[in-house]
N, C-alpha and C positions, 0 to 999 in steps of 0.2 A: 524505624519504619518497617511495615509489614510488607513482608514481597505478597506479590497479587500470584493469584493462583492462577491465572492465566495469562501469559501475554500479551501486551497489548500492542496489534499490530498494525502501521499504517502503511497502506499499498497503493502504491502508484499506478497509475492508468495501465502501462504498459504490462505489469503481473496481471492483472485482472484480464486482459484482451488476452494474452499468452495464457494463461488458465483456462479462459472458455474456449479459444480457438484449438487448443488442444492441451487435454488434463491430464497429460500422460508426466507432463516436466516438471519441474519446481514449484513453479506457479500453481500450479493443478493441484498440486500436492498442500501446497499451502493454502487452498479454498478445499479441500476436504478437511483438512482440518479446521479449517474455519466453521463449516457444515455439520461437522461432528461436536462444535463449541469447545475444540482444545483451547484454541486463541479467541482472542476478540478481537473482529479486522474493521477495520476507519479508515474511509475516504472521506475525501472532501464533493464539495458540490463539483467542485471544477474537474477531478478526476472520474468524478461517474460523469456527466457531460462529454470527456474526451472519450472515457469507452464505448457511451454508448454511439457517438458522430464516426470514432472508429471500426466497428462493429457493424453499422450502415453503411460505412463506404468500402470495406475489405470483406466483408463477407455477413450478406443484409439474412442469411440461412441461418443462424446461429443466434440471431436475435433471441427466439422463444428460448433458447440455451441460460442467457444473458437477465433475461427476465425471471425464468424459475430461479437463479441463481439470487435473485437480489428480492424475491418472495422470500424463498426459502430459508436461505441464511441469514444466520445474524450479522450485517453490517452493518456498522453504525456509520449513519454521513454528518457528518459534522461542518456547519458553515464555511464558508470563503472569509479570510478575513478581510477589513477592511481596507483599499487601495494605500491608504496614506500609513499604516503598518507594515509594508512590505519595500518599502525605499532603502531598507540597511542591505537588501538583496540584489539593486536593481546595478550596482555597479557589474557584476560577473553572473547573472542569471537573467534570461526572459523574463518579460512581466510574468506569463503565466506560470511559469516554474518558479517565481519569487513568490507566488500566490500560493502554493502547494505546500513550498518549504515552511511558510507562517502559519499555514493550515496545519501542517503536522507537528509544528510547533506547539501550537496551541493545546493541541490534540494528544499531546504528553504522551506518545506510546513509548513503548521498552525498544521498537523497533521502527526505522522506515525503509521498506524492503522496495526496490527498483533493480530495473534492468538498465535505465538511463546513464550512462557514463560522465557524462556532465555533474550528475551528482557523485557519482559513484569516486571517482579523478581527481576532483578538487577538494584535498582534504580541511580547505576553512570552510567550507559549508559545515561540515558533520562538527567540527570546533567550535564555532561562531552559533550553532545553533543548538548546541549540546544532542543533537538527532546522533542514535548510530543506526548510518546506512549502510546498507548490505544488500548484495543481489539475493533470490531467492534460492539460490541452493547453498550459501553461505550461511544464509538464515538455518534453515532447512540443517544444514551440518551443527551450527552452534545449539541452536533447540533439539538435537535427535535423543540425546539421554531424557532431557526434562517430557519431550512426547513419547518416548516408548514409556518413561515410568506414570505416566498419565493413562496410561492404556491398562495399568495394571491395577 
């Protein structure tokens, strides 16, 4: 198998609101490089839905922030999977976080980067679904050689 030349990264609601709401942290750091096309970033429908309901009810300023960002970059959104696909989750996760994890499933990235603990804590999610999740400055520390030597 050919390793892919970019990352393929799926981000959860929470990275992308912590990204726009201030770009200075992990997150931020990881949608520059999304912007600059080091990585390729993948939400699901349900997770841009939560950013954007979040982003109107915490801070409705930030919007046009939210909007350039999803002109501009390349994100790719990839469907919600289907209800009756996501029952092998629904014993230890919300409907809607069983919906996300089968989305990123799907979605075959290298990574699924969250701040959520729930995923983060329970290590038969990342087993059970072959996902390795990591918060964004984990991400960020594992990827640092492969993106400085992309810069070169």
């Amino acid at each position: 198998m050919v390793p892919r030349l970019r990352p393929r990264v799926f981000l959860d609601s929470n990275v992308v609101f912590s990204a726009v709401y201030s770009p200075y942290g992990p997150p931020g750091i990881i949608l520059l490089h999304l912007a600059s096309g080091d990585i390729v970033g993948v939400v699901s429908q349900m997770v841009l839905a939560e950013v954007v309901r979040a982003v109107r009810k915490k801070n409705p300023g930030i919007l046009p922030v939210l909007r350039t960002l999803l002109v501009d970059a390349p994100i790719e959104v990839v469907a919600d999977p289907p209800i009756k696909s996501v029952g092998r989750w629904r014993g230890g996760l919300s409907p809607m976080d069983a919906i996300i994890v089968e989305a990123a499933v799907a979605a075959k990235p290298d990574y699924f980067v969250t701040g959520d603990h729930h995923f983060l804590d329970d290590t038969s999610i990342a087993k059970d679904s072959g996902l390795r999740i990591v918060t964004p400055a984990d991400y960020l520390k594992r990827q640092g050689d492969w993106l400085a030597n992309a810069k070169t």
